[in-house]
N, C-alpha and C positions, 0 to 999 in steps of 0.2 A: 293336612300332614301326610295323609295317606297317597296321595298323588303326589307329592315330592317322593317318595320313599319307589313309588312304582316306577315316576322316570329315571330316579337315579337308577334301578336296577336295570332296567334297560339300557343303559349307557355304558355300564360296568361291562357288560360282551364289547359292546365298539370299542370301548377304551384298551381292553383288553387285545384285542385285533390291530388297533393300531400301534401297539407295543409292540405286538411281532414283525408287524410290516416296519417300523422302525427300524429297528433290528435287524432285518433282512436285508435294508437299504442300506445303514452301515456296515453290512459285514461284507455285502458284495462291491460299493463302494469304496471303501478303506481297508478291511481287512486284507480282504483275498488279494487284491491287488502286492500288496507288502509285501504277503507271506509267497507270491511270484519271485516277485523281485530280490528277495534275500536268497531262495533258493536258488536263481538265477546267479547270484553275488557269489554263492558259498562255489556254485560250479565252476564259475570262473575261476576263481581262487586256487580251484584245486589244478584248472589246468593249464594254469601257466608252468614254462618252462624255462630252464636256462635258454639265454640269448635272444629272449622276449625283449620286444622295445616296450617299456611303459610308463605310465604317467603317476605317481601314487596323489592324494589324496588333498598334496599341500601344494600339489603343482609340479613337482620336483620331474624333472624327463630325464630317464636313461636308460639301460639295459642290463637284465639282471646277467648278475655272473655267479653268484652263490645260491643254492635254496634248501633251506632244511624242514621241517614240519612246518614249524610258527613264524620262521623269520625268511630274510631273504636279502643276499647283498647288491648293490644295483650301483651299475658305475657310471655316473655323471662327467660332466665336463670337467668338475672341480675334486674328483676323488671317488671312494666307496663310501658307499653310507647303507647303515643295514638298519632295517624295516620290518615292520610285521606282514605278515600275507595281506592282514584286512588293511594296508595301508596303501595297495594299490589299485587304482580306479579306474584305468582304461588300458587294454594293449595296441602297442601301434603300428605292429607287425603288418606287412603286406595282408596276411591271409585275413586281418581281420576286416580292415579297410574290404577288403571283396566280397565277405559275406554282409556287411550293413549296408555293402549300394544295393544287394539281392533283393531286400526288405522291404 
């Protein structure tokens, strides 16, 4: 009994060890990567402008002409339709196209 007792406690540091490496591996794998991207998402957000060409989220392409804090009006082919900021997903302006072939 006394030698089961002695290897389990020797295992309890590795097990322990491998909780953190665990954990390290998820956080620089999944986390960090995310919390890039959302801050990347929120910047964009902030610097879109009137007469931006954009795409929101559901697919929709047109160009905003309205912007207030939370929303934003964007005139399509078929009219205006007003949007939240987080509902647009890509701009399609010249300037942008020039910096992604940079990349």
């Amino acid at each position: 009994m006394n030698t089961i007792l002695l290897q389990a406690g020797g295992s309890g540091m590795q097990s322990a060890i491998m909780l953190v490496l665990m954990f390290a591996v998820i956080y620089f794998f999944m986390i960090r990567p995310q919390v890039k991207k959302s801050k990347a998402e929120k910047k964009f957000q902030g610097d879109i402008n009137k007469g931006d060409k954009v795409v929101t989220t559901s697919g929709i392409h047109g160009k905003i002409s309205e912007l207030n804090d939370a929303t934003c009006v964007i005139e399509t082919g078929a009219g205006r339709i007003k949007f939240e900021r987080s509902a647009i997903s890509q701009e399609l302006t010249a300037a942008s196209y020039s910096t992604e072939e940079k990349k």
